[in-house]
Every structure is written in structure tokens, then in C-alpha cells.
N, C-alpha and C positions, 0 to 999 in steps of 0.2 A: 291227346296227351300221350297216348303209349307211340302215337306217330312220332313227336315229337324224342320221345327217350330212344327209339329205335335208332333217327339220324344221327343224336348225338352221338351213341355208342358209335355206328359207322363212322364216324368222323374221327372217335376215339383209338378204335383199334386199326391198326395197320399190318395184323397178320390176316387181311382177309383180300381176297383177291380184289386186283379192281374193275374187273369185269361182273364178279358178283356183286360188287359193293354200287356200282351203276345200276345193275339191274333191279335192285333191293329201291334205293332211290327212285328210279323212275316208277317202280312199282308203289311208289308211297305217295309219289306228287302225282299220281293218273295220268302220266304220259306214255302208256303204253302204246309203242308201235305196232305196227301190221305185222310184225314177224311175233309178238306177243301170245302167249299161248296159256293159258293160267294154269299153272303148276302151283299151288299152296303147300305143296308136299314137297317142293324145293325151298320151298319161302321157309318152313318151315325147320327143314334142315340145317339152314345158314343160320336161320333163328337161333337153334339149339346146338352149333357149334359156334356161336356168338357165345352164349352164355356158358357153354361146356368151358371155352376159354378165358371168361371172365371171372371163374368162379375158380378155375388152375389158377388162373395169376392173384384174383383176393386170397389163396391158400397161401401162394409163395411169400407175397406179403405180410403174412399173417403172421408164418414161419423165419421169415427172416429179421420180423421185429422184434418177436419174443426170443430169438437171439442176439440180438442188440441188448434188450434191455435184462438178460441173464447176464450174459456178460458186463454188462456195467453195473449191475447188480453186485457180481462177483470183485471187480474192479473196486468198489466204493467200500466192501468188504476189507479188500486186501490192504487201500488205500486207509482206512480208519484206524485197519490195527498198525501201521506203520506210524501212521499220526501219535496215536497211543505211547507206543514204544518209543517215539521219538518225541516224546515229551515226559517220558517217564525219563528219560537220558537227560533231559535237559535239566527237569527238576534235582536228578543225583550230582549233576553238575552244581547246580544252582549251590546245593545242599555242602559240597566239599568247597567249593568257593569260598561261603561263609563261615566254614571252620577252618579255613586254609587263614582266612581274614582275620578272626579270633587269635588266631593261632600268633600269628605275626603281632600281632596286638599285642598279646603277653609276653611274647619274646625280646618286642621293641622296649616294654615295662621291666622287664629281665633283664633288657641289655642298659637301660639305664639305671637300675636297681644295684648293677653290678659294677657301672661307673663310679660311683658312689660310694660304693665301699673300699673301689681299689684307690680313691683319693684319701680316704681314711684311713688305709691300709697304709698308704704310702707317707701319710701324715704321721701314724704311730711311727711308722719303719723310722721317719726321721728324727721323732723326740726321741724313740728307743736309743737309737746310737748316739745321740749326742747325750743323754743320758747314761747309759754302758760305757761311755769315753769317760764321762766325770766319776761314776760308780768305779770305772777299770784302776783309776788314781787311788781313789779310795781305798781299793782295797789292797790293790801296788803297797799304799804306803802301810794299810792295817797288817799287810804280811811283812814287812819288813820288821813295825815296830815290834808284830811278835815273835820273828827272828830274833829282835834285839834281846828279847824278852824272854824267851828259848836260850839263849846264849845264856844271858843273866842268872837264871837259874841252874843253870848248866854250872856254872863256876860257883855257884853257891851252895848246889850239893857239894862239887870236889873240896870246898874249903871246907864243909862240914862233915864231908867224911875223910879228910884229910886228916892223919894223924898228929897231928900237932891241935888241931879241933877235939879230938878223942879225950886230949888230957887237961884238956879244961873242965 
């Protein structure tokens, strides 16, 4: 079994020489040659700069994820209160919209309320004058007669204070 995890790993890393990484091999399958000399204290070397370097690269890993996910942490952050704000913007829109709507609503009620009156307005305007036309006669004539009538008395004092009036 640990034979087994041992090749993988060799097979896995490619910062290891390939003359070590032969030697390691052949040392694993028992084909050692005649020039074979058993050194376990090299085996053991490559062993622990095997894993010295596996456990540098699960750190960098380690480190370079928990900056991924700060950063996107930070990102989802930044991205929500934007969401926020740009729906608090939407709803102030929404919100003038519908009194903007109101608004034209009563104004359109305004502007027909105001039609309305000016048809009436302009209905009086025309009884008024054709009325003030027959009224203007009216009175035309009512100052005349009481010119006439001014006069009349005018010459009814001079007769009565005329002295020939005195001696009656």
C-alpha cells in the first residue's frame, strides 16, 4: 500500500530529478542492479524532500484559496450593498413615478374641470351682453325720459317762481 502511494506521488511530482525518480522506482519494483548499493538514507532523503515539497505546495494551495474566497467574500459584500442601493433607487423611482401619475391625474381632472367652466364662463359672457345690449336701451331710454323729466320740472319751478306765478 505505502508502495503503491509512493509511485503515485513520483509520478505526480515533476520537481524531482529523473534520475532520482528511476532510482526510487526501481528501488520499489526489486530490480536492482549490480551497480545497486543500499543506501536507505538517500531513499529516505528524497522521501522527505518529496513531502517537504508536498506539504510547501498543500500550504500555497491552502493560501491561495482562502484568498479567493476573502476576496469573493469581499466581492459579494460589495456586490449586495450595490444591489441594495440600486433597489432602494429603483423603489424612489417607482415611488415618484406614481405620484408623478397622481399628479397628471388630477391635473388632466383640473384641466377638464377648467374646460367647463370656461364653456360657462363664455355662455354667461354671451347672455351678459346680449342682455347689457337690451339693459344699455333701457336705460338709454330711462335717462332720456328722465331728462325729459329734469327738463319738465326745470320749467315748472321757473313758472312758479316766476313772478307773475308770485301774484296769484
Amino acid at each position: 500500500r505505502d508502495v503503491g502511494t509512493v509511485r503515485r506521488l513520483l509520478g505526480q511530482n515533476s520537481d524531482i530529478i529523473e534520475a532520482d525518480r528511476q532510482e526510487v522506482l526501481s528501488f520499489l519494483s526489486g530490480q536492482q542492479g549490480a551497480e545497486y548499493a543500499p543506501s536507505s538514507g538517500e531513499i529516505t532523503g528524497i522521501l522527505k524532500q518529496l513531502g517537504d515539497e508536498m506539504a510547501k505546495d498543500q500550504k500555497d494551495l491552502i493560501e491561495t484559496e482562502e484568498a479567493a474566497v476573502k476576496d469573493y467574500t469581499g466581492l459579494m459584500q460589495s456586490k449586495k450593498k450595490e444591489v441594495a442601493a440600486l433597489s432602494k433607487s429603483i423603489e424612489e423611482k417607482l415611488e415618484r413615478t406614481a405620484g408623478l401619475g397622481v399628479e397628471i391625474a388630477t391635473m388632466k381632472n383640473d384641466l377638464g374641470d377648467t374646460a367647463e367652466a370656461l364653456e360657462e364662463d363664455k355662455a354667461f359672457l354671451a347672455d351678459l351682453e346680449k342682455n347689457c345690449g337690451s339693459k344699455g336701451k333701457i336705460h338709454d331710454e330711462e335717462k332720456a325720459m328722465r331728462a325729459q323729466e329734469v327738463v319738465a320740472l326745470a320749467d315748472t319751478i321757473k313758472v312758479l317762481n316766476d313772478d307773475d306765478a308770485l301774484d296769484l
